[in-house]
N, C-alpha and C positions, 0 to 999 in steps of 0.2 A: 840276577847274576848267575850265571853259568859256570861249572867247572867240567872241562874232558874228563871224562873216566876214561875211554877208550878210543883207539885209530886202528881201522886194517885197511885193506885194501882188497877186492877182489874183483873177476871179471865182472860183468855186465848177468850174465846167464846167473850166475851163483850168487844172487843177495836171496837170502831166505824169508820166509813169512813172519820171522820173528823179525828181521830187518824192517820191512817193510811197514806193520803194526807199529812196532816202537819206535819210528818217525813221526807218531801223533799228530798225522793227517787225515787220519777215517780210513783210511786203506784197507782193505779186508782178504786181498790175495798181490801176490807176487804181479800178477799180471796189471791191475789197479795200478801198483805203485811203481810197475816199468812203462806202463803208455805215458803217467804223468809224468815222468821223468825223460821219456822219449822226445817226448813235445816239447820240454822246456829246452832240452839240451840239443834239438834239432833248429830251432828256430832261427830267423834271418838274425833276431838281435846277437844271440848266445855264437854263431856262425862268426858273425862279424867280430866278436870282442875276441873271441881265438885269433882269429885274422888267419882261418884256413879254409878254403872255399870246397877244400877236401875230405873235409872230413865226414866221417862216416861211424856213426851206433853199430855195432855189433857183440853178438855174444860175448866174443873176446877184448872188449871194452874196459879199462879198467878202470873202477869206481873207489875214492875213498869212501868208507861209510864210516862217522863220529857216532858217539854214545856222550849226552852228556849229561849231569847231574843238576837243579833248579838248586840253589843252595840259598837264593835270598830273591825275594820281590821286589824290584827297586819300585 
């Protein structure tokens, strides 16, 4: 079980290394953990489930990033 500790929002260009680390993927820079996310969030599927043929990654991108807490192993 999970609980939020935290919610922000930022662009795309400005998730930091400490973001990118504490999503507990093996990430080791800013750059790792924006291809991985480039890829997913580019893809024909992710394309399709927005249902906008337009859309476009850029700097200016706005990303929610969560923080959350392990409170119980189900």
């Amino acid at each position: 079980m999970l609980r939020q500790e935290a919610a922000y929002i930022c662009r795309l260009a400005d998730v930091t290394l400490e973001r990118a680390i504490n999503e507990g993927e093996g990430y080791r820079t800013v750059a790792q953990w924006r291809k991985a996310h480039e890829s997913f969030w580019s893809s024909p599927e992710f394309i399709a489930e927005l249902d906008d043929p337009d859309f476009r990654l850029d700097d200016d991108t706005v990303v929610v990033c969560e923080r959350f807490e392990l409170i119980q192993r189900l």
